[in-house]
SEPADREN-92309 format. One record per atom (N, C-alpha, C, O): atom name; y negated, z negated, x negated; residue in one letter. Coordinates in steps of 0.05 Angstrom, whole numbers. Atoms other than C-alpha are relative to their C-alpha. Example, Ala and Ser with C-alpha at 12.3 -4.5 7.8 and 13.67 -1.06 7.14 Angstrom:
BEGIN
SITE  atom       y       z       x  rest
SITE     N      24       0     -18     a
SITE    CA      90    -156    -246     a
SITE     C     -24       0     -18     a
SITE     O     -24     -13     -39     a
SITE     N      24       1      16     s
SITE    CA      21    -143    -273     s
SITE     C     -22     -14      15     s
SITE     O     -44     -18       5     s
! end
This chain:
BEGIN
SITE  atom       y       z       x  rest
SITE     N      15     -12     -22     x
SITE    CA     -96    -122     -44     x
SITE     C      18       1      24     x
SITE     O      42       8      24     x
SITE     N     -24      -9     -33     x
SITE    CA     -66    -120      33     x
SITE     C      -5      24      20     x
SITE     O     -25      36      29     x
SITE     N       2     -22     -18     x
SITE    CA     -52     -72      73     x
SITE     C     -24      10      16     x
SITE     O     -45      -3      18     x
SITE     N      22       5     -23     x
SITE    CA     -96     -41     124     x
SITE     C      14      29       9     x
SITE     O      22      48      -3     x
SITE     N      -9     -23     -19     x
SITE    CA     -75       1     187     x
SITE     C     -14      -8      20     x
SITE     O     -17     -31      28     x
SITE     N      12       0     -30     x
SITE    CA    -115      18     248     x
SITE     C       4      18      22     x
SITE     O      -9      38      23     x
SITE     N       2     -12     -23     x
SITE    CA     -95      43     312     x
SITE     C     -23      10      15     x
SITE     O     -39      -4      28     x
SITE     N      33     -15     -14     x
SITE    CA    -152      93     340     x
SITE     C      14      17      24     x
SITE     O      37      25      26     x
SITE     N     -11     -33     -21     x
SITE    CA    -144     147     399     x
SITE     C     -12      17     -14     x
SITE     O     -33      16     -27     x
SITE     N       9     -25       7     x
SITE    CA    -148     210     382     x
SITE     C     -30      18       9     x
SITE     O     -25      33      28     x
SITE     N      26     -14       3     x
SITE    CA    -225     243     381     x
SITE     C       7      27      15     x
SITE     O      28      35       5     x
SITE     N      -5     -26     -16     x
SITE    CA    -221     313     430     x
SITE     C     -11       8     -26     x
SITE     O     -25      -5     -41     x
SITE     N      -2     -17      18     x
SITE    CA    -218     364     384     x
SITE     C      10       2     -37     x
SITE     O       5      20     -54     x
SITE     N     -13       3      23     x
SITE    CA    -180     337     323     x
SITE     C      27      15      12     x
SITE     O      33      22      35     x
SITE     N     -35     -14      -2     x
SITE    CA    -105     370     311     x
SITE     C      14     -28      10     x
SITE     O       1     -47       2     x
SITE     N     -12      18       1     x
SITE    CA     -58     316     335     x
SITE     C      19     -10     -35     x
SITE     O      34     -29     -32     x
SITE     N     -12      -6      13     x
SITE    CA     -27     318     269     x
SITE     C      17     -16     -21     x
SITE     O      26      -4     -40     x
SITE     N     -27      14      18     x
SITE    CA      20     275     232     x
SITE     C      18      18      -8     x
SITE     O      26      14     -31     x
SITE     N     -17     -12      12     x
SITE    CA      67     329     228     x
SITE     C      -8      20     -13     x
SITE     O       8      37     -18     x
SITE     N      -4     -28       6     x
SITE    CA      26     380     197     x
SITE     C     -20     -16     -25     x
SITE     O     -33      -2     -40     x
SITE     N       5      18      25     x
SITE    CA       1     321     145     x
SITE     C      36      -4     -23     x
SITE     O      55     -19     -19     x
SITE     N     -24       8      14     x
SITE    CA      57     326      87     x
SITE     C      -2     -19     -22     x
SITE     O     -18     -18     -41     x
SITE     N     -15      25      27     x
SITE    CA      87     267      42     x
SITE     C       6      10     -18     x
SITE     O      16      32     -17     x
SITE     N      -8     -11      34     x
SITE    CA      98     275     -35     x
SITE     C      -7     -25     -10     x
SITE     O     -24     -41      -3     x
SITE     N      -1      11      28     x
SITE    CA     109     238     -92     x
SITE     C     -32      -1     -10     x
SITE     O     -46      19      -6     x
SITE     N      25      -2      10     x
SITE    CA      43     223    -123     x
SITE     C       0       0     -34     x
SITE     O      17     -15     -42     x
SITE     N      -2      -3      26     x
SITE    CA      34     236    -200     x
SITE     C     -23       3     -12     x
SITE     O     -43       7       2     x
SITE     N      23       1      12     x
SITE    CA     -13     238    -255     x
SITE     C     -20      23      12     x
SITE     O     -43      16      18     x
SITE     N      30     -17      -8     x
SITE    CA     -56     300    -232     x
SITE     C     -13      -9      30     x
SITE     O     -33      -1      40     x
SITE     N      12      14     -23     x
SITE    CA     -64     259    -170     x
SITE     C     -18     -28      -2     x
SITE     O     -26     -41      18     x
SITE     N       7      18       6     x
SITE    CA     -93     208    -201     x
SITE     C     -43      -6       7     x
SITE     O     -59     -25       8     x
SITE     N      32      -2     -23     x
SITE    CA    -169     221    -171     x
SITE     C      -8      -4      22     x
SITE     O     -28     -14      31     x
SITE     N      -2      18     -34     x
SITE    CA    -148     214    -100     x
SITE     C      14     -15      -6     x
SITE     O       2     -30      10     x
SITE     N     -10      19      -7     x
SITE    CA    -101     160    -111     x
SITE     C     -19     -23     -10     x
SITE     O     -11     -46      -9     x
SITE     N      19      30       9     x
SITE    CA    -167     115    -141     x
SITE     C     -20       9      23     x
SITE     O     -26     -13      34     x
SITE     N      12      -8     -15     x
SITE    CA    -208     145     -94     x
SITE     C      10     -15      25     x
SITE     O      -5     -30      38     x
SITE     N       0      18     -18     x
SITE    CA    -170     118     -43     x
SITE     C      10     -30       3     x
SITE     O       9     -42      24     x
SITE     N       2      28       5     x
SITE    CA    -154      53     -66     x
SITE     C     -25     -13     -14     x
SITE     O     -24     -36     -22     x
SITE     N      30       7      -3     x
SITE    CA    -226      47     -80     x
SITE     C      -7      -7      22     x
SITE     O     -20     -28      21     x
SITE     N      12      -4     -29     x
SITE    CA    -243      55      -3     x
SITE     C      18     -13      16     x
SITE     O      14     -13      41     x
SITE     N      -5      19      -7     x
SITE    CA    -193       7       9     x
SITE     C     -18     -28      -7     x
SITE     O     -27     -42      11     x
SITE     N       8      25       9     x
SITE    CA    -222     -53     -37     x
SITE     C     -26      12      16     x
SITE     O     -20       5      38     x
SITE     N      15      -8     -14     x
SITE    CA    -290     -20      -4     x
SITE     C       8     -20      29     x
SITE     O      -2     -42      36     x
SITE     N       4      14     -20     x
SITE    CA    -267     -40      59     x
SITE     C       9     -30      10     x
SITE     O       4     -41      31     x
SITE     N      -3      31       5     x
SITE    CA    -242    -109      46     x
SITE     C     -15      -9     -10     x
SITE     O     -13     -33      -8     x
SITE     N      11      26       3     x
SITE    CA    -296    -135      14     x
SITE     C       9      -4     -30     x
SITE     O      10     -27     -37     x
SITE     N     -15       7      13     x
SITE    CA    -264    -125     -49     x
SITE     C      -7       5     -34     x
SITE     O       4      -2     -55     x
SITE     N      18     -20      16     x
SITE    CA    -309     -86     -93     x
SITE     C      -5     -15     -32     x
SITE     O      -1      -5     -54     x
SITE     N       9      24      16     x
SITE    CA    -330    -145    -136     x
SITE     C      31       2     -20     x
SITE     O      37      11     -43     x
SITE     N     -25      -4      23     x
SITE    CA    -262    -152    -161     x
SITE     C      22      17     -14     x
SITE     O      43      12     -27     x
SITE     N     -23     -34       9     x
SITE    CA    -235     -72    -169     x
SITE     C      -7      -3     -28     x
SITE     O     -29      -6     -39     x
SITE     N       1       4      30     x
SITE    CA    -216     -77    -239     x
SITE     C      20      22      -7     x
SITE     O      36      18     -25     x
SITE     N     -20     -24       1     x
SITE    CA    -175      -2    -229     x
SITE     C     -19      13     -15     x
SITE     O     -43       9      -9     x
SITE     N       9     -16       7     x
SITE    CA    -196      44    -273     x
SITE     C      14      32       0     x
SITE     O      37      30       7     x
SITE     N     -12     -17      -2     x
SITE    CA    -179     121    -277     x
SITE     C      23       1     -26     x
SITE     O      45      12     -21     x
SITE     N     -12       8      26     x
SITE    CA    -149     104    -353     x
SITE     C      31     -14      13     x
SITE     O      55      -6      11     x
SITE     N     -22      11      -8     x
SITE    CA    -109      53    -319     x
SITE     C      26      11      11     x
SITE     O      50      13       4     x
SITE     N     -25     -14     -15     x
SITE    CA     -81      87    -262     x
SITE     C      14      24      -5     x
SITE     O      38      25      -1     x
SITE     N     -12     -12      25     x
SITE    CA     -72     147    -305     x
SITE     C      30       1     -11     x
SITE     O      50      15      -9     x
SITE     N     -22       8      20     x
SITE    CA     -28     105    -355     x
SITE     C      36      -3      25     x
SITE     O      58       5      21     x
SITE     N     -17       6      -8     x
SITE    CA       9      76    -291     x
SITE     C      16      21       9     x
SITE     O      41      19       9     x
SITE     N     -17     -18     -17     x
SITE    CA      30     135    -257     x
SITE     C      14      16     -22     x
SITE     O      30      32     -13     x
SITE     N     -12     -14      15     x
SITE    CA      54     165    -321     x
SITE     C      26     -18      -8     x
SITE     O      45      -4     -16     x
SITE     N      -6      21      17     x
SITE    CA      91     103    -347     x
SITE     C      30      13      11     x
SITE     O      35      19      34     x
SITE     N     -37      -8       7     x
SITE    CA     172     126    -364     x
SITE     C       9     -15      20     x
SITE     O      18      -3      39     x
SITE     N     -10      19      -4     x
SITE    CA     190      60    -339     x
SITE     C      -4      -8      27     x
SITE     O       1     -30      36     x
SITE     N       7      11     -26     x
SITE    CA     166      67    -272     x
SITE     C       4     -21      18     x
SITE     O      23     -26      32     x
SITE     N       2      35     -12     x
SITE    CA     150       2    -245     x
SITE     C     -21       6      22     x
SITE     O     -30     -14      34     x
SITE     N      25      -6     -17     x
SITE    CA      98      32    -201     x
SITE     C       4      27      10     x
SITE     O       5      46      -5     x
SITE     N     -10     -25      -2     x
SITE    CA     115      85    -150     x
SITE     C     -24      13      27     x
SITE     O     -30      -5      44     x
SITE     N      26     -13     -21     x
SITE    CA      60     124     -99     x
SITE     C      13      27      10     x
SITE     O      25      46      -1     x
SITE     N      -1     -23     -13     x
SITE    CA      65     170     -45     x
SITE     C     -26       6      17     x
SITE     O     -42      -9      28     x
SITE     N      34     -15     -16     x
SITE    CA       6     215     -13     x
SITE     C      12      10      24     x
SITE     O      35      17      30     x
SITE     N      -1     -14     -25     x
SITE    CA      -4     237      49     x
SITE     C     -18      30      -7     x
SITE     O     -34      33     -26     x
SITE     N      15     -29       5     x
SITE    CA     -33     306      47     x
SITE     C     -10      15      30     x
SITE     O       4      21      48     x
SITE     N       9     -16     -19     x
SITE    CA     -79     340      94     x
SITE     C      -4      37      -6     x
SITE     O     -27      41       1     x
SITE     N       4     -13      22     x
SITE    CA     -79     408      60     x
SITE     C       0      -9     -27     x
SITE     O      18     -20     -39     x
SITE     N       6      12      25     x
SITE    CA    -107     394       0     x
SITE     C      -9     -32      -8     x
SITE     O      -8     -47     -28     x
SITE     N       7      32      -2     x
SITE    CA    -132     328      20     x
SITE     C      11     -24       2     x
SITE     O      26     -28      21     x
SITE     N     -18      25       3     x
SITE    CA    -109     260       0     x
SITE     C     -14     -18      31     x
SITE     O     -38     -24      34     x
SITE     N      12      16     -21     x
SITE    CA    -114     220      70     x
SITE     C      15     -21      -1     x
SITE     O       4     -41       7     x
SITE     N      -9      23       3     x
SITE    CA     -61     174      54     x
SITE     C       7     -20     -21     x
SITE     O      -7     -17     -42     x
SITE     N     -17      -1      24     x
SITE    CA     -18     132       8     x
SITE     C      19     -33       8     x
SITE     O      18     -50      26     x
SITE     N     -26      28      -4     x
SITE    CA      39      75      -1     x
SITE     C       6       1     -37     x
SITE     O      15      16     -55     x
SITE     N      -6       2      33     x
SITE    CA      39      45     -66     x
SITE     C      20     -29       0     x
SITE     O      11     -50       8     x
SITE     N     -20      26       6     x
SITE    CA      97      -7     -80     x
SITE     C      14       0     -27     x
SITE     O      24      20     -37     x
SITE     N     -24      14      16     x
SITE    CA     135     -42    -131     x
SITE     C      34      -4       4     x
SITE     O      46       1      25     x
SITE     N     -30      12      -5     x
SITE    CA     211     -66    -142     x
SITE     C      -6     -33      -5     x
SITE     O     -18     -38     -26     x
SITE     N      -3      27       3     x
SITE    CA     214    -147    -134     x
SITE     C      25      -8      -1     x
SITE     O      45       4       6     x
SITE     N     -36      20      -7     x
SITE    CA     272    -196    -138     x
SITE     C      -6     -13      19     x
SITE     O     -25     -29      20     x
SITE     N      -5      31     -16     x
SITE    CA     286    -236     -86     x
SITE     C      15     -15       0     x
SITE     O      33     -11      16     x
SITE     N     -15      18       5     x
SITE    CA     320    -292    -106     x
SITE     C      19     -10      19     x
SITE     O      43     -15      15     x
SITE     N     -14       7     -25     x
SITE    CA     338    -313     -41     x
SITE     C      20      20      10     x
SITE     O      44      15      12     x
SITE     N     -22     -18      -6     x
SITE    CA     370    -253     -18     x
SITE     C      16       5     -20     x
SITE     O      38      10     -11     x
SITE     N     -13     -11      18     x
SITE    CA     399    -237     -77     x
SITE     C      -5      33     -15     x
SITE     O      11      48     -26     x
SITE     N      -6     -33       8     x
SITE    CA     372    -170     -94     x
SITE     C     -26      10       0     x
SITE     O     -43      -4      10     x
SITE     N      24      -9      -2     x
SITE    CA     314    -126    -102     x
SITE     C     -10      11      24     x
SITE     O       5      21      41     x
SITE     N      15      -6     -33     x
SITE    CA     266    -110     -45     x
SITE     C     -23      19     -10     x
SITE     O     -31      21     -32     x
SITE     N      29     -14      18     x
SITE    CA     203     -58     -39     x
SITE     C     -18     -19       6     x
SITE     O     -18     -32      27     x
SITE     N      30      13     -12     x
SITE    CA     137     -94     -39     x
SITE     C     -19      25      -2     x
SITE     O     -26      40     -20     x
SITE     N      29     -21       5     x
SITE    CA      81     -51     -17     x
SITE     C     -21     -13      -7     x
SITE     O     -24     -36       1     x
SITE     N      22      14      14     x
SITE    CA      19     -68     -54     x
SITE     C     -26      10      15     x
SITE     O     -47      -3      15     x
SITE     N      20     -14      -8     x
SITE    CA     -23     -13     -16     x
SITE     C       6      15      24     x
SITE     O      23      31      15     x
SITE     N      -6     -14     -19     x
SITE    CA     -13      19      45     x
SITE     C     -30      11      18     x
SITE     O     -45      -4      29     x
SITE     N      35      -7       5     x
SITE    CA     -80      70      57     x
SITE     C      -5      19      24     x
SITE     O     -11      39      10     x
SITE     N      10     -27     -14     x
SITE    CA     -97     123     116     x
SITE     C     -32      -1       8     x
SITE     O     -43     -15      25     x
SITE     N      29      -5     -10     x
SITE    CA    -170     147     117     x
SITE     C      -3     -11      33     x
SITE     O      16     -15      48     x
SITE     N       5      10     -19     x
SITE    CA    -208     125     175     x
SITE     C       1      27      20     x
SITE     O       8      24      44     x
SITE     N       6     -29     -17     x
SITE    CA    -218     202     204     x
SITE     C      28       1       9     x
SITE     O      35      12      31     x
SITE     N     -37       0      -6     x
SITE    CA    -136     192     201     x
SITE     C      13     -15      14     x
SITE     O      36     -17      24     x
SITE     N     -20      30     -15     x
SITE    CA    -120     138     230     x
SITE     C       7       4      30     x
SITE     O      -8      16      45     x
SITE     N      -2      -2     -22     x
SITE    CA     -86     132     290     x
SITE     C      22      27       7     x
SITE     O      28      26      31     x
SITE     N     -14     -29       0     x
SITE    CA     -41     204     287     x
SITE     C      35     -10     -13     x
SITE     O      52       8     -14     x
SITE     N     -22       2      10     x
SITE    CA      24     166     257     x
SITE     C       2       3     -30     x
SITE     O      23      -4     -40     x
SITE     N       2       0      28     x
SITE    CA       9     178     188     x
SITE     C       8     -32     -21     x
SITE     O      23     -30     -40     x
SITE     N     -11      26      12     x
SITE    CA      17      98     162     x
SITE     C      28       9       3     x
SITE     O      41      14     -17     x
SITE     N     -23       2      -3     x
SITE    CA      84     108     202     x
SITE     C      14       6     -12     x
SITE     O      35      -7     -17     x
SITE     N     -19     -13       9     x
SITE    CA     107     164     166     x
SITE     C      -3      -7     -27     x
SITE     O      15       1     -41     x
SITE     N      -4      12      26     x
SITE    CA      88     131     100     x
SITE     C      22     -19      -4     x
SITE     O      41     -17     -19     x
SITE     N     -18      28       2     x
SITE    CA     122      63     111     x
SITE     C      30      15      11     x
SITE     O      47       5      -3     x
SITE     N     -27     -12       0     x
SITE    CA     190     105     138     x
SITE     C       8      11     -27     x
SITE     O      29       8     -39     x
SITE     N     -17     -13      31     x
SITE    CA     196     142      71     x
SITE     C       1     -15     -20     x
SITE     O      12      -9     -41     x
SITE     N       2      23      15     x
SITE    CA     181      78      41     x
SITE     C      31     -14       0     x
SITE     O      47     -17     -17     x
SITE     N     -28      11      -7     x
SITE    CA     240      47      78     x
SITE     C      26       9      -1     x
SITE     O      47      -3      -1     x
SITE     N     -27     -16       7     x
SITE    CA     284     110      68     x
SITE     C      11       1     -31     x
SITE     O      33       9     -37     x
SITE     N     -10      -1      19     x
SITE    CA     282     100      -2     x
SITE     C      11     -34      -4     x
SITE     O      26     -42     -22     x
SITE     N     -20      28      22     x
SITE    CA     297      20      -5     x
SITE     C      27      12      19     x
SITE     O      43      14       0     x
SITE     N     -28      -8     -23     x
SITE    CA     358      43      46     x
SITE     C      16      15     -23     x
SITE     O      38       5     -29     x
SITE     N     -12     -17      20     x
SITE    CA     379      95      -8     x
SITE     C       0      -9     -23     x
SITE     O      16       5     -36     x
SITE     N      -5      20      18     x
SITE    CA     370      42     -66     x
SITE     C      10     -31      13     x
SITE     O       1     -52       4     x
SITE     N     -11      28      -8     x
SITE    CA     404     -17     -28     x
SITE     C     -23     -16       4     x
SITE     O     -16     -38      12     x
SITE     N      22      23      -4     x
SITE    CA     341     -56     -21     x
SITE     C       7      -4      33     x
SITE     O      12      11      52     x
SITE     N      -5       6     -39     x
SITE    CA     350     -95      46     x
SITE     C     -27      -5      11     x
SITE     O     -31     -13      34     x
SITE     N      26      12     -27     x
SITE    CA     275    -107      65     x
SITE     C     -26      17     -20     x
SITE     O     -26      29     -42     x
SITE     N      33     -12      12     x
SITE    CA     204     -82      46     x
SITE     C     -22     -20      14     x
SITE     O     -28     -21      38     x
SITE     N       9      12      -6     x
SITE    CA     164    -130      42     x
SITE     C     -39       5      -7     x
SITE     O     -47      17     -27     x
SITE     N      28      -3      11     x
SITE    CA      78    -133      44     x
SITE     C     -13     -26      10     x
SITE     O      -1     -42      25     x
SITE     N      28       5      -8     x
SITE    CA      15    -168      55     x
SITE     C     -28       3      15     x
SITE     O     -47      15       3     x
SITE     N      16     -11     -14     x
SITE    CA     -32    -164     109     x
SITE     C     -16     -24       7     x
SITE     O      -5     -45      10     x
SITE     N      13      12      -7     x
SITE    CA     -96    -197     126     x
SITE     C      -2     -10      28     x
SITE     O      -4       8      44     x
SITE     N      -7      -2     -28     x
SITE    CA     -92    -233     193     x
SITE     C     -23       9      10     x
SITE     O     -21      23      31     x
SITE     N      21     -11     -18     x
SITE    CA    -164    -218     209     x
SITE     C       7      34       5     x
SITE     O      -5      42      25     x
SITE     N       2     -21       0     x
SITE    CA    -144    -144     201     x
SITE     C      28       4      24     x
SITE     O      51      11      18     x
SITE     N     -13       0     -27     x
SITE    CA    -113    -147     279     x
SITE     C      14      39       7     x
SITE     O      34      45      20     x
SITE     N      -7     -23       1     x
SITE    CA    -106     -71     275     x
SITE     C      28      -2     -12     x
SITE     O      47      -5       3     x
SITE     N     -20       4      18     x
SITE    CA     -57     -74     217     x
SITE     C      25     -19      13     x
SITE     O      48     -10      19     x
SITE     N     -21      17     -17     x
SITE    CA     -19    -135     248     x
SITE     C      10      13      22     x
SITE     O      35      15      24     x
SITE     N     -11     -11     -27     x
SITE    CA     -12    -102     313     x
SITE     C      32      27      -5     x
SITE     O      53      28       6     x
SITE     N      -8     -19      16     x
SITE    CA      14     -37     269     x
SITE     C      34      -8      -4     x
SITE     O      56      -1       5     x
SITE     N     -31       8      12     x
SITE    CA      67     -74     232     x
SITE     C      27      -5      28     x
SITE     O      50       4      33     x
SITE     N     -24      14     -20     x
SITE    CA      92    -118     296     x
SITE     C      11      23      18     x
SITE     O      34      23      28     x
SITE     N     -11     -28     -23     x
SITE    CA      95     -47     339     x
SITE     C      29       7     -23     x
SITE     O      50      13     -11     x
SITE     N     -29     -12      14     x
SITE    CA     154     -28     272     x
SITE     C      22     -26      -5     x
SITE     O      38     -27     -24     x
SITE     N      -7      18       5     x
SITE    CA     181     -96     286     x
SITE     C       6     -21     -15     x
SITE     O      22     -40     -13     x
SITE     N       1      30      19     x
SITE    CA     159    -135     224     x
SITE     C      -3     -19       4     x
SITE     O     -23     -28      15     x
SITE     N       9      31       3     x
SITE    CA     166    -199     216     x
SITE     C     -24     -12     -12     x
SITE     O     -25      -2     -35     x
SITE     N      19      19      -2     x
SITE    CA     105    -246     210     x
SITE     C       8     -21     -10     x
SITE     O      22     -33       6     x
SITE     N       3      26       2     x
SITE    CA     108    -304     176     x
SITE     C      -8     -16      -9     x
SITE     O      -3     -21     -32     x
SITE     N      12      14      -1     x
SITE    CA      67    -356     190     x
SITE     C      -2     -20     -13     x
SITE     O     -24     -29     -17     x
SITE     N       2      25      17     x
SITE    CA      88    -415     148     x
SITE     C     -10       7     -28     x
SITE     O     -10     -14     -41     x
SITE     N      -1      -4      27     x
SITE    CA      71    -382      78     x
SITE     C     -17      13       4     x
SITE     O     -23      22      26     x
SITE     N      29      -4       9     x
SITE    CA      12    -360      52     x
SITE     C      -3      12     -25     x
SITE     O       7      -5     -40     x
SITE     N       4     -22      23     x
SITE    CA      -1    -308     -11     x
SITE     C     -19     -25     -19     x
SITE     O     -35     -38      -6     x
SITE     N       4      13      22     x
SITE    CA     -22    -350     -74     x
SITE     C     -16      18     -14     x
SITE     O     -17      35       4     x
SITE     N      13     -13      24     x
SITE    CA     -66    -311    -130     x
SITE     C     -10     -24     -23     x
SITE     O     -27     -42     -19     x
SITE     N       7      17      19     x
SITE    CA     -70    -347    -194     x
SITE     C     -15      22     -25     x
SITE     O      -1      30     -44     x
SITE     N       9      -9      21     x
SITE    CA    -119    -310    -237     x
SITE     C     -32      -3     -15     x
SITE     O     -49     -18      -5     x
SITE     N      26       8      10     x
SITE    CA    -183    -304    -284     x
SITE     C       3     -26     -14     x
SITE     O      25     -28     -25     x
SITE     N      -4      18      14     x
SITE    CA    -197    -373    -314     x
SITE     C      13     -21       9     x
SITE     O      17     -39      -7     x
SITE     N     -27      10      -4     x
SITE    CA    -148    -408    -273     x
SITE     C      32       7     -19     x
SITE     O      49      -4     -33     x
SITE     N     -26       0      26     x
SITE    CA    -101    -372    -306     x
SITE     C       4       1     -22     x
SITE     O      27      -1     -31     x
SITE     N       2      18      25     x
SITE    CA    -122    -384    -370     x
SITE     C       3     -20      -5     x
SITE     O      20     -24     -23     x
SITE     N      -4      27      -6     x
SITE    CA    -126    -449    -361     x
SITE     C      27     -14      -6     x
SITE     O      36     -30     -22     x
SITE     N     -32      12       2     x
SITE    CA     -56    -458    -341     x
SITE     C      15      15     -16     x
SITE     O      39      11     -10     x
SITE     N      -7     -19      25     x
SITE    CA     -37    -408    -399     x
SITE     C      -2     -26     -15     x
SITE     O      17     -41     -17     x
SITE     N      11      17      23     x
SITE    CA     -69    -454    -446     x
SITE     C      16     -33      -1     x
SITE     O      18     -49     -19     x
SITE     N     -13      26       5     x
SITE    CA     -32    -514    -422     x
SITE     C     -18     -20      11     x
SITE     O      -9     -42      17     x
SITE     N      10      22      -8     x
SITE    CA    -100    -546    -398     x
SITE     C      -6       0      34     x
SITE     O     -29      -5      41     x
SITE     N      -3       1     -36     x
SITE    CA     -87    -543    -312     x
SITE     C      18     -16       2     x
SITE     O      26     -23      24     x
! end
């Protein structure tokens, strides 16, 4: 799944509030808003067809010892408005592990208040505090919001490479030996 961030102005009579939205660790009893809103991402990609998350799943993942899968919420009060869900990768090339974000989420009523920002910083404060040199993601170019987003925190873009997905009966296929 790729990202999605949108720059909005602020609506007269919302709080300005990013700072009075707090960050946390996300964990199994969170596990209702964190499908909830990676539901209403694949929702808004177009994606629906192929959400194959279940609450079982995400459940299992956010419990898993071995944490290979790590989530943080944004919190409005009680309310889940955000989230940043990433992995650990290798990068061969660099030599070392990097974060990949897999999900990067702020409701639409949210958007626009700094909230992505302050996700993707605590994202970046922890590869900084585990040596990771980069955080890397995926973003749709039609989703010009998002792009704009990243290039304003001076991510790099790049253009020559292109995201792959090999799955379903492709990858059976080439499982099986006959691709």
């Amino acid at each position: 799944m790729s990202l999605r961030a949108t720059k909005t102005s602020h609506q007269s009579g919302r709080e300005p509030a990013a700072s009075r939205v707090r960050i946390r660790n996300a964990g199994v009893a969170d596990s209702e808003a964190v499908f909830s809103l990676i539901r209403e991402l694949a929702d808004h990609e177009g994606a629906l067809a192929h959400f194959g998350l279940t609450h079982q799943k995400l459940k299992r993942m956010l419990s898993d010892k071995s944490k290979r899968m790590f989530c943080l919420l944004a919190l409005s009060g009680e309310r889940a408005v955000g989230l940043a869900l990433w992995i650990y990768a290798f990068s061969s090339l660099r030599g070392s592990w990097i974060l990949f974000v897999e999900d990067l989420i702020v409701t639409s009523e949210f958007r626009g208040r700094g909230i992505g920002k302050r996700l993707l910083r605590e994202v970046a404060r922890r590869a900084a505090r585990e040596r990771c040199p980069a955080v890397a993601w995926v973003a749709r170019n039609s989703n010009r919001g998002a792009v704009g987003f990243y290039k304003s925190l001076a991510a790099v873009q790049h253009k020559e490479s292109s995201q792959f997905i090999l799955a379903g009966e492709a990858l059976a296929r080439l499982a099986k030996g006959a691709a």
